[in-house]
C-alpha positions as CSV (number, residue, x, y, z in Angstrom):
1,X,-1.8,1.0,-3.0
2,X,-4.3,3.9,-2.2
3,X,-3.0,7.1,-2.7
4,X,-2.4,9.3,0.4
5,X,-3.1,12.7,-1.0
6,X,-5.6,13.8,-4.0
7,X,-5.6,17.2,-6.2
8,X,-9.4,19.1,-5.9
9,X,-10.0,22.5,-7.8
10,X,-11.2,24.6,-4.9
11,X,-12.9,28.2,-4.7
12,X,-10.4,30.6,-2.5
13,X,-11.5,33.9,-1.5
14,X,-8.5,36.1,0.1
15,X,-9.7,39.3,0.6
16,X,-9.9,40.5,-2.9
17,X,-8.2,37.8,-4.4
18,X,-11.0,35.4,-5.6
19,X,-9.9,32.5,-7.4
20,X,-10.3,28.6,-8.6
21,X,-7.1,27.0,-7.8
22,X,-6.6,23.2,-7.1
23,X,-6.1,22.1,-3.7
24,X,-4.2,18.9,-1.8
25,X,-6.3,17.1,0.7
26,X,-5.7,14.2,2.5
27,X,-7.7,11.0,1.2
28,X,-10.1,9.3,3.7
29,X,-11.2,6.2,2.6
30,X,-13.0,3.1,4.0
31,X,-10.9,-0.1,5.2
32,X,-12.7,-3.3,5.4
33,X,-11.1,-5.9,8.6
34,X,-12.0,-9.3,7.9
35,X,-11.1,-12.3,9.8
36,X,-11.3,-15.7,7.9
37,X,-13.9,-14.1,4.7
38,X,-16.1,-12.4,7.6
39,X,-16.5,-8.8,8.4
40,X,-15.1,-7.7,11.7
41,X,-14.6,-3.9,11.3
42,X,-15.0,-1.0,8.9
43,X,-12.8,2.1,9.6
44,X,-12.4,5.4,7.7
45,X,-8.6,5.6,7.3
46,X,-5.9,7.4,5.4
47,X,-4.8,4.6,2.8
48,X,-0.7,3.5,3.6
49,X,0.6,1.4,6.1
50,X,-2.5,-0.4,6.5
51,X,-1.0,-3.8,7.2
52,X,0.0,-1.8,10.7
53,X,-3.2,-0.6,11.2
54,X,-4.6,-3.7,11.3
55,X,-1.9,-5.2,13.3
56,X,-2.3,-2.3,16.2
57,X,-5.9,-2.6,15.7
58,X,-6.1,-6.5,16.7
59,X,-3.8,-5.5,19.4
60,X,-5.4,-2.7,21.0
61,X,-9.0,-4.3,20.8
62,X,-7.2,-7.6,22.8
63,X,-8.3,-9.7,19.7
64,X,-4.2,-10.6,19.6
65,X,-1.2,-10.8,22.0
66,X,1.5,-11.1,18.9
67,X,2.4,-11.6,15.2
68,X,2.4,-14.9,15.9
69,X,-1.5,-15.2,16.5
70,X,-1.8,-14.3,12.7
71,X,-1.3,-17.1,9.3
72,X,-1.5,-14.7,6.6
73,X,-3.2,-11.1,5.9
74,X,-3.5,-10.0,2.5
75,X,-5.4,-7.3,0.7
76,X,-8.5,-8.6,-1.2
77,X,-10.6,-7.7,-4.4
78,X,-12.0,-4.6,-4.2
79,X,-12.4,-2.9,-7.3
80,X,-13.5,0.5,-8.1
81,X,-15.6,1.4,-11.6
82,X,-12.8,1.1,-13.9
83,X,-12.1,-2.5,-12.3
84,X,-9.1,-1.3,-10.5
85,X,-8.2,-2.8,-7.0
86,X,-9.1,-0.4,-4.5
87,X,-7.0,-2.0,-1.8
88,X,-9.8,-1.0,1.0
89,X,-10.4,-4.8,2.1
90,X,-8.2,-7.1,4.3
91,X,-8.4,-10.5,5.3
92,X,-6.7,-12.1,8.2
93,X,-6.1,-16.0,8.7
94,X,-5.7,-16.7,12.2
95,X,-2.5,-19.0,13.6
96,X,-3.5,-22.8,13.8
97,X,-5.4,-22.7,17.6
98,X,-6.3,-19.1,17.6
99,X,-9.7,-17.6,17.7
100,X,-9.7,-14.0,16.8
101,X,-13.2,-12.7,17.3
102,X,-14.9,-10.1,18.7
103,X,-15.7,-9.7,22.4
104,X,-18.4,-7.5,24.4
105,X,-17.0,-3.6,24.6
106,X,-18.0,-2.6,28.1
107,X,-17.7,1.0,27.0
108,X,-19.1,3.1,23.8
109,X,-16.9,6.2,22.6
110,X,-18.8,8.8,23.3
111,X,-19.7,11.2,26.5
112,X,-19.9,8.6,29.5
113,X,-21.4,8.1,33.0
114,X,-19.3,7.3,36.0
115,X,-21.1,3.8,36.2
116,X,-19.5,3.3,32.0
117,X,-15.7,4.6,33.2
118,X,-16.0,2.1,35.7
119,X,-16.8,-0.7,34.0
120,X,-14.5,0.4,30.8
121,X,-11.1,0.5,32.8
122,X,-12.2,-2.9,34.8
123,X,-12.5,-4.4,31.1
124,X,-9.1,-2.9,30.4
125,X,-7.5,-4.2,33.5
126,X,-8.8,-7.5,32.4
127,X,-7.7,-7.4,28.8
128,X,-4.4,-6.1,28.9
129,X,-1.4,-8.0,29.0
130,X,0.8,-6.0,30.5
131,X,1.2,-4.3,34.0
132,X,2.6,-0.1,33.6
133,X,3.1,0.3,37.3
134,X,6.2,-2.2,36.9
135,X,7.5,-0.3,34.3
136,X,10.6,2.4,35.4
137,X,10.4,4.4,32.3
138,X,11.2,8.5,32.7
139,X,12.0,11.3,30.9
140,X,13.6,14.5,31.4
141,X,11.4,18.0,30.5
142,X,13.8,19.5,28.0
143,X,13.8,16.0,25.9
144,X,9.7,15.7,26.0
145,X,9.4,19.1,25.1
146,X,11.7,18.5,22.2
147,X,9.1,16.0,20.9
148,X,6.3,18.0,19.4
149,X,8.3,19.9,17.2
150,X,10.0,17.1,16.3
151,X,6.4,15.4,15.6
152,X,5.8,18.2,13.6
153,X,8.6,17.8,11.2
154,X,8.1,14.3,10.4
155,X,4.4,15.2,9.1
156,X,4.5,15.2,5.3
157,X,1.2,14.5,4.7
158,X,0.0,17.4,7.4
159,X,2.3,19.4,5.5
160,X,0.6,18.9,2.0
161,X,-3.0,19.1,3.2
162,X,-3.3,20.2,6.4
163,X,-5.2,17.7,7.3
164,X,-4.2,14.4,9.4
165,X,-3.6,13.8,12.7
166,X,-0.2,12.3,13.8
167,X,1.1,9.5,16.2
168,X,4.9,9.3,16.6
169,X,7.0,7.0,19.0
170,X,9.9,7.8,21.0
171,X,12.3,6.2,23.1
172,X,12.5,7.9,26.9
173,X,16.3,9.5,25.2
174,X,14.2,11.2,22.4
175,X,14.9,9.2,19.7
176,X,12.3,8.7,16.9
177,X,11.1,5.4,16.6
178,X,8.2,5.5,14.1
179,X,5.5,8.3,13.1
180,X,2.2,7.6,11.0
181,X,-0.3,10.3,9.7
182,X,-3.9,9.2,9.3
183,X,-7.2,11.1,8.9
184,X,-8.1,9.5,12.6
185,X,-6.2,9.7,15.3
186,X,-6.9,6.4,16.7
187,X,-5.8,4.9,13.2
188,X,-2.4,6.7,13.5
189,X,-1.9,5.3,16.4
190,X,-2.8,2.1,15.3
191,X,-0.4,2.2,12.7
192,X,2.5,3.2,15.0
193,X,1.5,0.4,17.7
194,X,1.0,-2.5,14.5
195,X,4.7,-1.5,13.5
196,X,5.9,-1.7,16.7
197,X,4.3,-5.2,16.8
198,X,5.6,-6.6,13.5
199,X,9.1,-5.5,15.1
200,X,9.1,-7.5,17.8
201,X,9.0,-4.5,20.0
202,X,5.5,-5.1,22.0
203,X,5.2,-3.9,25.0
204,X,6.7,-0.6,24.5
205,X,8.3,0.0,27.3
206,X,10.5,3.2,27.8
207,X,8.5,4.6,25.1
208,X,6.4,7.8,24.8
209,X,3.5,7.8,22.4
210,X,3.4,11.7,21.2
211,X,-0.1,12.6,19.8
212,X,-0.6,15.6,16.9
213,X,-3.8,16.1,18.8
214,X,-5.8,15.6,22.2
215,X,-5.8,12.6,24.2
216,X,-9.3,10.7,24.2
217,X,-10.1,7.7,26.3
218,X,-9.7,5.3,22.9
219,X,-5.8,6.5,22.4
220,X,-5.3,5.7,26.4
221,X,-6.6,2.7,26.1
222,X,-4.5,1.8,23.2
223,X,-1.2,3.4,25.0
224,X,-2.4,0.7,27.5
225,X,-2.9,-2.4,25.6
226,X,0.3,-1.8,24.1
227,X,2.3,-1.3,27.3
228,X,3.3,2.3,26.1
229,X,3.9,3.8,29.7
230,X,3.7,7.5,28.5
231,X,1.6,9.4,26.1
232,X,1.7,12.7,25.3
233,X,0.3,15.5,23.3
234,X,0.0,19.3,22.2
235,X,-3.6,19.1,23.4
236,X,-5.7,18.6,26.2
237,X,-6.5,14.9,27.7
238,X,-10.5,14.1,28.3
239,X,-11.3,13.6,31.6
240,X,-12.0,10.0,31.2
241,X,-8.7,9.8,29.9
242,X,-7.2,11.8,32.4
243,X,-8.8,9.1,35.2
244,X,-7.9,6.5,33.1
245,X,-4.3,7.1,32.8
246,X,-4.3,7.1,36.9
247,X,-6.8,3.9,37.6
248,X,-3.5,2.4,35.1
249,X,-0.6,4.2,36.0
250,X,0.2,5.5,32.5
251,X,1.4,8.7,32.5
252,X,-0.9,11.1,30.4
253,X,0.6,14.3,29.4
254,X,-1.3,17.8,27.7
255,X,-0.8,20.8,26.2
256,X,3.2,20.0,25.5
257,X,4.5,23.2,24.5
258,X,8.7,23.5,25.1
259,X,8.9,23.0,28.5
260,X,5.2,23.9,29.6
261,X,3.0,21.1,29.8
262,X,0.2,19.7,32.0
263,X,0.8,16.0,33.8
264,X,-2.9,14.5,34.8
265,X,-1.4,11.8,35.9
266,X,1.5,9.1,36.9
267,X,3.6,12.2,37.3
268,X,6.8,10.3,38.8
269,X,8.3,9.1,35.6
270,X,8.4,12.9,34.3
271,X,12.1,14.5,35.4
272,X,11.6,18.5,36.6
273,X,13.8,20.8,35.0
């Protein structure tokens, strides 16, 4: 497999001190989707776990409802100069019966109008399989803000380099389900939502999703297409996020810091001190 980290020499200037020294970043990489020998996606990922990613990917984009909608997926040739497999290019077979193709996004990730929100959470409401207003889930302060510094511990490769974003999962007692680093924040949570499917565990209910960074529309409507019913993070939400999260009933959490923290929405299922 791809390697997660990578040694570069690097210039550092402290003060003074002005030396060539090697440094650890974190590898960024493209990762080729296809679905039966055709292209369906390129994204710039962190290499590891990317059987997940692709797996959370299908499932947030509506494209699968289950493991069971996928034959086979198997990394295929892709070889660098020296011939060697690069392992940047995966195919899926769909099931016997099942189409897996793309659809018409009724919203492009970038700065949006009021007319594009609209029309991005009706196509959400559509898509998604599963309903958060049934879903009871809560959690008490002191436990969710436990969870970022837990997070934090679990971050090797943020560690090393300094430079991946992390998505965790939690159950609504604090217990650590999975955690994936990734240069994108939308692939870490991928990663996190594609194990959760391989385990059976889709839709994650009584979970909180607990983002190493802010919360954008994309990662709500992932939360959402995976029935998460709370996500959280040390950051602040967008406001389409923020709205989304409401229109949906997820609970959206920001700036998660001990027991201060900002609730934009679907406040009930959080527990006051």
């Amino acid at each position: 497999m791809g390697r997660v980290t990578t040694r570069v020499p690097v210039r550092r200037i402290r003060g003074e001190l002005d030396a060539t020294r090697p440094d650890t970043l974190a590898v960024e990489e493209p990762l080729e989707i296809r679905v039966g020998g055709r292209s369906l996606t390129v994204t710039m990922r962190t290499p590891g776990a990317d059987i997940d990613l692709v797996h959370g990917f299908l499932l947030s984009e509506g494209l699968i409802g289950s493991v069971d909608d996928i034959a086979t997926i198997r990394y295929c040739d892709g070889v660098d100069d020296a011939g060697a497999n690069t392992y940047n290019v995966i195919d899926v077979t769909p099931a016997d019966g099942v189409s897996i193709a793309p659809r018409p996004r009724a919203f492009v990730s970038n700065s949006a109008c009021g007319v594009c929100g609209s029309s991005a959470i009706d196509d959400i409401r559509a898509t998604s399989r599963f309903d958060l207003s049934t879903d009871d889930s809560s959690i008490g302060v002191e436990a969710l803000g436990a969870l970022p510094d837990r997070l934090r511990s679990a971050q090797a490769t943020f560690t090393a380099t300094g430079g991946t974003h992390a998505a965790a999962l939690f159950d609504t007692d604090g217990t650590l389900l999975v955690v994936r680093e990734d240069v994108g924040r939308h692939n870490a949570l991928d990663k996190a939502v594609g194990w959760a499917l391989r385990e059976g565990r889709i839709p994650l209910r009584h979970t909180v999703a607990m983002m190493s960074s802010r919360v954008s529309f994309e990662l709500v409507q992932k939360s959402v297409m995976a029935g998460i019913p709370i996500i959280a993070a040390v950051s602040a939400p967008s406001s389409l996020a923020a709205h989304l999260g409401a229109e949906l009933d997820l609970t959206v959490v920001g700036f998660l810091r001990g027991a201060s923290m900002n609730v934009y929405s679907a406040p009930q299922r959080i527990i006051g001190a």
